[in-house]
C-alpha positions in Angstrom: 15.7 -45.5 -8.6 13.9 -42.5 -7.1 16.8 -40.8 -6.2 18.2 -41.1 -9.5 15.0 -39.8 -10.8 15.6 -36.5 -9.0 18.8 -36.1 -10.9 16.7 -35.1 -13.7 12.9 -35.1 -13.0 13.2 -32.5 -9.8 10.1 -30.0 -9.1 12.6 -28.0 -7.0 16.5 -27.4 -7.0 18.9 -25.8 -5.3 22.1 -24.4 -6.7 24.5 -24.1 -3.9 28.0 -21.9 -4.3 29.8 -18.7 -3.7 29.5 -15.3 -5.0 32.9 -14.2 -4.0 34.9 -17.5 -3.7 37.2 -18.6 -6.4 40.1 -21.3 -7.2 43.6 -20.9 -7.8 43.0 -23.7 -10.5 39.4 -25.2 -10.4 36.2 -24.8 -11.6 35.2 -23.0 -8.6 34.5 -19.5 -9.7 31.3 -16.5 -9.4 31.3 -16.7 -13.0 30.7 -20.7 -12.9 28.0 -20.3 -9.7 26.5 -16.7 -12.1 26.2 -19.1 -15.1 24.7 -22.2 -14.0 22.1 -20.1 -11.9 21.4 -17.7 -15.5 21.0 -21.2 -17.3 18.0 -22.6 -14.3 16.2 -19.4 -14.5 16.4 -19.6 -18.2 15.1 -23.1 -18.9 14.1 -25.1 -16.1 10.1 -25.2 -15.6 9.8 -26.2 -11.8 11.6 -24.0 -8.9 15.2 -22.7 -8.5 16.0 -21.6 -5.3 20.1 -20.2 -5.0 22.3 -20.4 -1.7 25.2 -18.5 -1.4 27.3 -19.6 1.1 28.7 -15.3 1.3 24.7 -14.7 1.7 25.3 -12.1 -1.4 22.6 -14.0 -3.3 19.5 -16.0 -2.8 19.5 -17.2 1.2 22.1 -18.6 3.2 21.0 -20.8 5.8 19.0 -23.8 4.5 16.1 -23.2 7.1 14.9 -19.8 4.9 14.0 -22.0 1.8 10.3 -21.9 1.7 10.3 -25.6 1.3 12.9 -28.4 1.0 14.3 -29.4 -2.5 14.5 -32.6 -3.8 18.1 -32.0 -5.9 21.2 -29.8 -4.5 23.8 -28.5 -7.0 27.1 -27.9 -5.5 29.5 -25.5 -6.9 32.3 -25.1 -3.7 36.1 -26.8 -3.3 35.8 -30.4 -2.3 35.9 -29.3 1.8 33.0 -27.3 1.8 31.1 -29.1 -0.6 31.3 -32.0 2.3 29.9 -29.4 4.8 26.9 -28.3 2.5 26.2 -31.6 0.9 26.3 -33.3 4.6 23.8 -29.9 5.7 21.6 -30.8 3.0 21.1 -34.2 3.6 20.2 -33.8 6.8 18.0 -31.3 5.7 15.9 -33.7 3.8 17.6 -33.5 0.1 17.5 -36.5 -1.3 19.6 -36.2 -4.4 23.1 -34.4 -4.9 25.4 -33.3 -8.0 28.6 -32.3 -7.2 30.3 -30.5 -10.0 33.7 -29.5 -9.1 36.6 -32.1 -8.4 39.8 -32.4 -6.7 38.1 -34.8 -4.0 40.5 -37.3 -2.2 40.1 -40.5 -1.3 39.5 -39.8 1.8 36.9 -37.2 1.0 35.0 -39.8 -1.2 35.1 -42.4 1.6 32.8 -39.2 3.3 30.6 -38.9 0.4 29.8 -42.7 0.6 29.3 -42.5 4.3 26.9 -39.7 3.8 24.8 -41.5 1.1 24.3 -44.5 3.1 23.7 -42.5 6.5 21.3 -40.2 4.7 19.5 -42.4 1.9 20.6 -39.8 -0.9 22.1 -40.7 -4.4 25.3 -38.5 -5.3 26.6 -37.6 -9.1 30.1 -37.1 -8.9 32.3 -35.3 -8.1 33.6 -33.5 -10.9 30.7 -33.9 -13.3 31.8 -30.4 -14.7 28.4 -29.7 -16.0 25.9 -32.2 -14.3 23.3 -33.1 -16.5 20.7 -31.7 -19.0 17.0 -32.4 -19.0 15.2 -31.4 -22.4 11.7 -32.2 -21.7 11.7 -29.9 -18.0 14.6 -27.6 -18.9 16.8 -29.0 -16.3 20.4 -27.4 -16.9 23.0 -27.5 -14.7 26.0 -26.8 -17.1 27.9 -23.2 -16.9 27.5 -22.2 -20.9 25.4 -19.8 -20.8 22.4 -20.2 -23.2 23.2 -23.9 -23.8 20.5 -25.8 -24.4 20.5 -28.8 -27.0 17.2 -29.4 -28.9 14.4 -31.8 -27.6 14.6 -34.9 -28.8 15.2 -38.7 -28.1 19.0 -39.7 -28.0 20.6 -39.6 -24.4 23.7 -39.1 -23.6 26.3 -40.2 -20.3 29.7 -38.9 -20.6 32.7 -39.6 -18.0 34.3 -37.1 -19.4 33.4 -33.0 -19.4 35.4 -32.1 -22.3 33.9 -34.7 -24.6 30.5 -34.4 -23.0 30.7 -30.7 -24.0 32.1 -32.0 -27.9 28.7 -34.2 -28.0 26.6 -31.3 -26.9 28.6 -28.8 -29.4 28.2 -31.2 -32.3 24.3 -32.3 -31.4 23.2 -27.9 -31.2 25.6 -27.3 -34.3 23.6 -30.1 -36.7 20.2 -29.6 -34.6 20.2 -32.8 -33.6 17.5 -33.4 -30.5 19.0 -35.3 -27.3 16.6 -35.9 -24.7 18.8 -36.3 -21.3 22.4 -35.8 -21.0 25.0 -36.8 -17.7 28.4 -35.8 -17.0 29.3 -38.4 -14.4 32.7 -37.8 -13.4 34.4 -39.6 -10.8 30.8 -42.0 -10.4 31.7 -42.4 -6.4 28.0 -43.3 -6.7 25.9 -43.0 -8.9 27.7 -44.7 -12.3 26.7 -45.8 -15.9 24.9 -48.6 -15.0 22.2 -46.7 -12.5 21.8 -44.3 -15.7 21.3 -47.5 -17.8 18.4 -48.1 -15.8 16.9 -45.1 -15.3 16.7 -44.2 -19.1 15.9 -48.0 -20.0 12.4 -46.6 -18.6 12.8 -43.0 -19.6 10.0 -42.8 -22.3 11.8 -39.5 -23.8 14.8 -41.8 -24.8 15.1 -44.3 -27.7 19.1 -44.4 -27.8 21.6 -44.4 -25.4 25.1 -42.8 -25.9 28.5 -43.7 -23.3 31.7 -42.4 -23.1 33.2 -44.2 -20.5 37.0 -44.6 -19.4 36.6 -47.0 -16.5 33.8 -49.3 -15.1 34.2 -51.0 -11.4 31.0 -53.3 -10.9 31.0 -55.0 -14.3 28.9 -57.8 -14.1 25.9 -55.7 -13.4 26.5 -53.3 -16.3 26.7 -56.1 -18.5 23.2 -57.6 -16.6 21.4 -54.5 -17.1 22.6 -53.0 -20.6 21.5 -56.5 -21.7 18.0 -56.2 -20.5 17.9 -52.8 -21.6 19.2 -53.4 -25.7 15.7 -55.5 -26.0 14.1 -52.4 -26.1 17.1 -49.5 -26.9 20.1 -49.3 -28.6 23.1 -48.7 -26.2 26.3 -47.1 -28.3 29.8 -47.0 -26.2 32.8 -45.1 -27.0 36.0 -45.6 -24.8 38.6 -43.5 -23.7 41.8 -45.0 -22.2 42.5 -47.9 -25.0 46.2 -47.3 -25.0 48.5 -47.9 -22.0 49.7 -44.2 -22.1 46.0 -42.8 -22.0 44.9 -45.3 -19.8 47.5 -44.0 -17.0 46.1 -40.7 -17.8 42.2 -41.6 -17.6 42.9 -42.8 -14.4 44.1 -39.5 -12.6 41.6 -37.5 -14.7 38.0 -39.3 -13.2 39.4 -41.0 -10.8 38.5 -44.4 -12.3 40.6 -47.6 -13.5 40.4 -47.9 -17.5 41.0 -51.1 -17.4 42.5 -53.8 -20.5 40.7 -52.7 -23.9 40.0 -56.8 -24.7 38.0 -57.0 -21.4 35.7 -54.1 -22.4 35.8 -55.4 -26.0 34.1 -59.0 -24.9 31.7 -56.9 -22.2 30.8 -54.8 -24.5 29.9 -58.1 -26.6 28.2 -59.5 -24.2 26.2 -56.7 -23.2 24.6 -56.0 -26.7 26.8 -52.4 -27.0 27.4 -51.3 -29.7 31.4 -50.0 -29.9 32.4 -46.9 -31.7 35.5 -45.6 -32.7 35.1 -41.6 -32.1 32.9 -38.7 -31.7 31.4 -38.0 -34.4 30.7 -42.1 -35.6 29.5 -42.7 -32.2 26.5 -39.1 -33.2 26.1 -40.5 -36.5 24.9 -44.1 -35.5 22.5 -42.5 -32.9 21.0 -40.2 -35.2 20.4 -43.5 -37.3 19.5 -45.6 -34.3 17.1 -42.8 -33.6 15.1 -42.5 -36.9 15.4 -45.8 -38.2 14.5 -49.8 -37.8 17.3 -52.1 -37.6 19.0 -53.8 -40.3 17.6 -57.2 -40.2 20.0 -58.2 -42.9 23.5 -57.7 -44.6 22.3 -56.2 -48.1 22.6 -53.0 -49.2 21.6 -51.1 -52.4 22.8 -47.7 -53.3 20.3 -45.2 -55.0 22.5 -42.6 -56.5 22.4 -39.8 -59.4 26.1 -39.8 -59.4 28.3 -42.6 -60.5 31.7 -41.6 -58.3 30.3 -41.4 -54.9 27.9 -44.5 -55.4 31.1 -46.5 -56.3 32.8 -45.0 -53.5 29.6 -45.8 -51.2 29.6 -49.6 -52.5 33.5 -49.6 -51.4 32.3 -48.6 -47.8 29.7 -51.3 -48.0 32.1 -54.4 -48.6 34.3 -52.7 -46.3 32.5 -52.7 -43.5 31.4 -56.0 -43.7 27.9 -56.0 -45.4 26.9 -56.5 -48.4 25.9 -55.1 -52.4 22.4 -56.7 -52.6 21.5 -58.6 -55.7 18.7 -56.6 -57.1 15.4 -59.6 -58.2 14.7 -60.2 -62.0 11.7 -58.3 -60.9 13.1 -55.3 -59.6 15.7 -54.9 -62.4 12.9 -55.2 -65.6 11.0 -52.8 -63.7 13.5 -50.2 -63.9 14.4 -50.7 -67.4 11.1 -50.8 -68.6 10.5 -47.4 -66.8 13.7 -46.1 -67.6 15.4 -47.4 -70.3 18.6 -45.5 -69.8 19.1 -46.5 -66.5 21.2 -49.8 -66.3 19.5 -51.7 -63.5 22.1 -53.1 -61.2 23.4 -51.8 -57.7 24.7 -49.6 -57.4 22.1 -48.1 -59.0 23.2 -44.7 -60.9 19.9 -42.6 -61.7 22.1 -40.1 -64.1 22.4 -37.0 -63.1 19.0 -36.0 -64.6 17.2 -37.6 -61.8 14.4 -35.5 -60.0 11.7 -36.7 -57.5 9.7 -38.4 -59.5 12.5 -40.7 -60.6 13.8 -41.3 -57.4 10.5 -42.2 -55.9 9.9 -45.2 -58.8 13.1 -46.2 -58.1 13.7 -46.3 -54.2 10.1 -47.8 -53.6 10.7 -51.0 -56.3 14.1 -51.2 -54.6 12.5 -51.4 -50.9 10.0 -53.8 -51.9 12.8 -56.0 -53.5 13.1 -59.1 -50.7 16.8 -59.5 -52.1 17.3 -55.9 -49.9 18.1 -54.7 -46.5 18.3 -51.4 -46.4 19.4 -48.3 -48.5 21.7 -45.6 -48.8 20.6 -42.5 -51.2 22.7 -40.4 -52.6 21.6 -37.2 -54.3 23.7 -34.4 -55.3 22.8 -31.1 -56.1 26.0 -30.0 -57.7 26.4 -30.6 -61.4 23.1 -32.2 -61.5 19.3 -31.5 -62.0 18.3 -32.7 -58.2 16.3 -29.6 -56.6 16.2 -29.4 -52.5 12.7 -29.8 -52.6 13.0 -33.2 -55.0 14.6 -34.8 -51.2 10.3 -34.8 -50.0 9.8 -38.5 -51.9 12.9 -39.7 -49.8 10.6 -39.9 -46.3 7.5 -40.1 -47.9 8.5 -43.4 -50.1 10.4 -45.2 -46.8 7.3 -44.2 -44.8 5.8 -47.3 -47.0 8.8 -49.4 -46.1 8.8 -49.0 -42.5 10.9 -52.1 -41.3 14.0 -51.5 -44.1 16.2 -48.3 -43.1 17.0 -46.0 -45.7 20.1 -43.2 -45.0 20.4 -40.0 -47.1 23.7 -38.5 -48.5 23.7 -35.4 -49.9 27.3 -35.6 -50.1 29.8 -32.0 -49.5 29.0 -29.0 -47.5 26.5 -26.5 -49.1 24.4 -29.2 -50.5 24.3 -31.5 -47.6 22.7 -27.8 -45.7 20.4 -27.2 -49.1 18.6 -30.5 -48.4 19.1 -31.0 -44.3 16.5 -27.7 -44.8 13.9 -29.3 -46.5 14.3 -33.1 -44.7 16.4 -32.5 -41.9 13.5 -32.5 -39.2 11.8 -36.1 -41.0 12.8 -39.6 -39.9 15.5 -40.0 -42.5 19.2 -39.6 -41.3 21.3 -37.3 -43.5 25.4 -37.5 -44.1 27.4 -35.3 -46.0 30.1 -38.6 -47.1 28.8 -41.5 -48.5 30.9 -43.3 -45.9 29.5 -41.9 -43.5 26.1 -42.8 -44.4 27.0 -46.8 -44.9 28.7 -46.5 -41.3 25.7 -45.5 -39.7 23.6 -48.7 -42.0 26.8 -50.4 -40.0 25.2 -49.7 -37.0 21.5 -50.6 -37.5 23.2 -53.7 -38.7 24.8 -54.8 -35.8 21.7 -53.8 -33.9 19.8 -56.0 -35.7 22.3 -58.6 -34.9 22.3 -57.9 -31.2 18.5 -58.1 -31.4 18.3 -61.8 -33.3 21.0 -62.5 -30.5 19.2 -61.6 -28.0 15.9 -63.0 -29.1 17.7 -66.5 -29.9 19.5 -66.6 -26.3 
């Protein structure tokens, strides 16, 4: 576990590569070793020290660092990388990630030799871009100026390319990740040492996987299990067909394995499976703001009638449930607003500003016959201002064990509000399907949960 701490909690790192050196076809490039050292300087608070193996920049010979660091990035062809990672070992490093590919078998026999010879923990090879620290600026990826917002979702990708998608899509909506890991070809260190490692990590509340292959399964499923008690684990697998499976297996090195086996592990480990990108980013957002679902039943809070039929659609669906508002709850409403019919889903008329949405929402969250609730408040065509989207947090802040999602459906008006509530505990969607998917997921977390709890 120490080791893998120094993946991402190092005081001093090394970026090893080559200032002249390039690739016919690899990552291997100046600009790649220029980009990832720019990036270090940039953001990372402890020390960067820089060997180039051409002695054009930073030292080259190990033995004129001023001290010995605790991680080595390696930026060379898979030959070299052998020579420098086996130099630095030696050397006293105690933690490696190795971010071009192209290794053979043979050469990954080497690595494994070298770990257990040296005592050192090795991500990779071919993470691509290594892995992303928000709370010490650790940065190892070769975007220059990348750096996702602080915050508590963490992400492990097997793949670079959807890695970077993630990243793109989290710094695009300003949504905070706390750790991020490209783990490539996993010849060592693999999901299930991650798993562990951010099971503890206080900076993380969700955990995010894209994974195309696993190899020691029964102690993923042992240790995502003991980790779900305390953190939602969200999986989305690459390599379901036989086509892309053949192809996942030459691109990280690593067997994708039959879709129904990873269906009933993931089961069994409490993860929760996704079906793409963007539904796997939307659940954590949701999984990161909000309580789980400890029930089925929904009620929609809408000024629109269209969407709020369209979100009670989504609901049955995806297998929950319209609540049944309480006698209570229903004369409430009428006596306080006689125009407004009183069952779910609840249309507000498109006159609706803060103050009515506040009655409403908090006699509807105190209403035992709910679960949690999806909002829906369009600016377009209606009276709702931006600023009306303040009683949305400040009403479920009084509700704090029932979520509560927030769709300001379309494109300018989902921006309009995400300005004024964007940065508070509620979860906003642009598609009213959208937001019952991510209810889906605090759902089934609250499932896993009682699951757990009962076994």
């Amino acid at each position: 576990m120490g080791s893998v701490k120094a993946l991402f909690e190092p005081e001093t790192v090394l970026l090893v590569g080559s200032s002249t050196l390039k690739e016919k076809v690899g990552l291997v490039s100046p600009q790649l070793f220029r980009n990832v050292i720019h990036n270090m300087r940039k953001f990372f608070k402890g020390k960067t020290f820089i060997m180039d193996v051409n002695g054009k920049v930073g030292v080259k010979d190990l033995e004129k660092l001023p001290e010995t660091p605790e991680l080595a990035v390696v930026m060379l062809p898979s030959q070299d990388s052998l020579h420098y990672v086996e130099k630095c070992a030696a050397f006293g490093v105690k933690a490696f990630i190795l971010i071009s590919g192209g290794f053979n078998d043979d050469q990954r026999r080497q690595l494994l030799r070298m770990k257990e010879t040296y005592d050192v923990r090795i991500l990779g090879p071919n993470t691509v871009m290594g892995v992303i620290n928000t709370a010490n600026g650790l940065n190892t990826t070769f975007e220059r100026d990348l750096m996702p917002k602080r915050g508590n979702i963490a992400v492990i990708s097997q793949s670079g390319g959807v890695g970077a998608c993630i990243l793109d899509w989290a710094c695009f909506y300003g949504v905070g990740l706390s750790k991020v890991a490209f783990v490539g070809d996993k010849v060592d260190v693999d999901d299930t040492d991650l798993i562990q490692y951010l099971g503890e990590d206080e900076e993380t509340r969700v955990i995010c996987l894209y994974m195309e292959g696993l190899k020691e399964g029964r102690s993923f499923i042992e240790e995502t299990r003991r980790v779900v008690k305390k953190k939602p684990i969200i999986a989305l697998k690459g390599g379901i067909t036989q086509e892309s499976a053949h192809r996942a297996k030459s691109h990280t090195a690593s067997m994708a394995g039959s879709d129904e086996v990873f269906n009933a592990a993931f089961k069994k480990a409490g993860i929760i499976r996704v079906g793409d990108v963007e539904e796997l980013m939307n659940a954590a957002l949701a999984l990161s703001k909000q309580p789980p679902m400890m029930g089925d039943n929904v009620a929609i809070v809408s000024n629109v009638g269209g969407p709020a039929i369209l979100a009670a659609d989504a609901v049955v669906r995806n297998g929950l449930k319209l609540a049944r508002l309480s006698e209570k709850t229903r004369v409430e409403i009428e006596r306080a607003y006689p125009g407004v019919d009183p069952v779910n889903p609840l249309d507000l008329i498109a006159d609706a500003r803060a103050e009515r949405f506040q009655k409403v929402l908090d006699l509807v969250l105190a209403d035992e016959n709910v679960d949690g609730v999806l909002v829906i408040n369009m600016l377009k065509s209606c009276f709702f201002e931006p600023e009306d989207a303040k009683v949305i947090p400040k009403v479920a802040a009084n509700h704090p064990k029932k979520p509560i999602v927030d769709v300001p459906a379309g494109g300018e008006d989902f921006k309009l509000v995400y300005e004024v509530i964007g940065e508070s505990p509620i979860p906003l969607y642009n598609l009213p399907e959208k937001g019952v998917q991510a209810l889906k997921a605090l759902r089934h977390y609250g499932k896993i949960l009682n699951a757990l709890h009962m076994g």
